[in-house]
C-alpha positions in Angstrom: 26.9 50.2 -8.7 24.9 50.1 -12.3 21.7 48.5 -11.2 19.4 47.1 -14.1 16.7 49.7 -13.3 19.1 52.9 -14.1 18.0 53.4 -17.3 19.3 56.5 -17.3 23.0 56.3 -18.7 23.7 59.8 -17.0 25.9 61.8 -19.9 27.4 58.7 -21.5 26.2 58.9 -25.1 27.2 55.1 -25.9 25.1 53.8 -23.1 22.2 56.3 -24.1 22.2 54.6 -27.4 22.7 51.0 -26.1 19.1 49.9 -27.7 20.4 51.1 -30.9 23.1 48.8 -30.8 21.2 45.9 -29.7 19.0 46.5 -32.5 21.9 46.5 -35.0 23.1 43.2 -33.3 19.5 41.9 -33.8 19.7 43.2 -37.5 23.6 41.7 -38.3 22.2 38.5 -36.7 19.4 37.9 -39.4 21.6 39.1 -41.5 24.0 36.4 -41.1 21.4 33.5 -40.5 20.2 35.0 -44.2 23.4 35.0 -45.5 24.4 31.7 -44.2 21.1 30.0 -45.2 21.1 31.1 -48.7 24.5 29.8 -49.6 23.6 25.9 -50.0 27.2 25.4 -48.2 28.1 22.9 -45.7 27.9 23.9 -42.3 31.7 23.7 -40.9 31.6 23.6 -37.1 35.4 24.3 -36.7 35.5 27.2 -38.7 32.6 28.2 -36.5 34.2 27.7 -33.3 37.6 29.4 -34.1 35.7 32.7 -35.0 33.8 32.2 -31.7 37.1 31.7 -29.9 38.4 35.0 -31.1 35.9 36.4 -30.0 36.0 35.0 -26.3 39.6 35.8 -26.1 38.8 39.6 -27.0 36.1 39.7 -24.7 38.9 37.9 -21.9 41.1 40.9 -23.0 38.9 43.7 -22.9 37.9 42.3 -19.6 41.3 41.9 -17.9 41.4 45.7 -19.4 38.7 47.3 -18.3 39.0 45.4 -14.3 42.8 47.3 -14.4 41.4 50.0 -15.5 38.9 50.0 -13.0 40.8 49.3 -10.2 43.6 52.3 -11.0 40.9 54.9 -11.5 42.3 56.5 -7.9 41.0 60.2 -8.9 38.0 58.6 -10.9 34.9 60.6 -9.4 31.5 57.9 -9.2 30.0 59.3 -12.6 32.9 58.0 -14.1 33.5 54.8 -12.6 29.8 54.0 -14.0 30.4 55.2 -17.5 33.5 52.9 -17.0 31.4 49.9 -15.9 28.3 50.9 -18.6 31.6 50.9 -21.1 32.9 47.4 -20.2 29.2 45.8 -20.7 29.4 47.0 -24.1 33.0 46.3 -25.3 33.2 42.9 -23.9 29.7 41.9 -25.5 30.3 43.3 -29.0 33.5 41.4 -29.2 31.5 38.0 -28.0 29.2 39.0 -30.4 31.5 40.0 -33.4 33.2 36.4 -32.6 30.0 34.4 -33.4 28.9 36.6 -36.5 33.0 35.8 -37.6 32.7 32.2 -36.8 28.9 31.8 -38.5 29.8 33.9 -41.8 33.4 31.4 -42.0 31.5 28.3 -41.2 28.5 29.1 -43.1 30.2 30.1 -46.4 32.9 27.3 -45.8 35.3 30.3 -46.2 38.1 30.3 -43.9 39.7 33.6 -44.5 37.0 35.5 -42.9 38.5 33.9 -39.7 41.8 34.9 -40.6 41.1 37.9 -41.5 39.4 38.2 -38.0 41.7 36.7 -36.6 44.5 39.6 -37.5 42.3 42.0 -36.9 41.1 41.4 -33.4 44.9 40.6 -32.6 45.9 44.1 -34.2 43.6 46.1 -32.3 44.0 44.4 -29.0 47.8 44.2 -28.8 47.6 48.3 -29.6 44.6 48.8 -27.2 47.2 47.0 -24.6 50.2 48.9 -25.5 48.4 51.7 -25.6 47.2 51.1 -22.1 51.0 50.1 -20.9 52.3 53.6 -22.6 49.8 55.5 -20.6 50.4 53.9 -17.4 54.2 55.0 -17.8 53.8 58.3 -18.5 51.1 58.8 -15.8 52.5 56.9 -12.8 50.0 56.6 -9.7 50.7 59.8 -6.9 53.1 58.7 -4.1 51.1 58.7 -1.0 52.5 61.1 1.6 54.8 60.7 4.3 52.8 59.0 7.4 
């Protein structure tokens, strides 16, 4: 179980660099509230909240993902049942985060194609992550048990 002293991260190299990424997070985010404040637009909650919903239904994706995943990693040794769990605290944040910086650039610059744009994005890459996923399952079908 990852416990929030284990600072270690073991041999995964995305965990080992997860301060790095919050630190680009922290960056993008003044980014955008620069961005945003600088363009003497309108403020356009809806555009704001559609980017923001993209990004919750990628994070409900990659969640639904990673707990199948997870729970049909049979020959999965502990190590790598962590570096799973490590993996799904990123992945699920970044896309709650990538929603908001979406739905604050669109809203901000009263520009709605950077949710579209988004928008086709997010679905591209999570429809192939899933099919992706589906294809793999087929091909590797799950050991029958034994004879009792």
């Amino acid at each position: 179980m990852i416990s929030p002293r284990d600072t270690s991260g073991g041999s995964d190299p995305e965990w080992q660099k997860r301060w790095q990424l919050l630190g680009s997070v922290c960056a993008m985010t003044f980014a955008v509230v620069v961005v945003v404040m600088t363009s003497h637009k309108a403020w356009h909650w809806p555009l704001f909240l559609w980017g923001f919903a993209i990004g919750i239904a990628g994070l409900a994706v990659m969640e639904t993902v990673f707990l199948v995943i997870i729970r049909n990693a049979e020959g999965a040794t502990d190590e790598q049942r962590e570096r799973l769990k490590r993996r799904q605290i990123i992945y699920v944040g970044e896309w709650l985060f990538i929603g908001a910086f979406a739905g604050a650039l669109s809203a901000g610059l009263d520009a709605a194609w950077i949710d579209i744009v988004f928008a086709v994005g997010a679905a591209i890459s999570l429809i192939a992550g899933v099919v992706a996923i589906i294809t793999w399952k087929r091909r590797h079908p799950p050991a029958a048990e034994p004879p009792t």
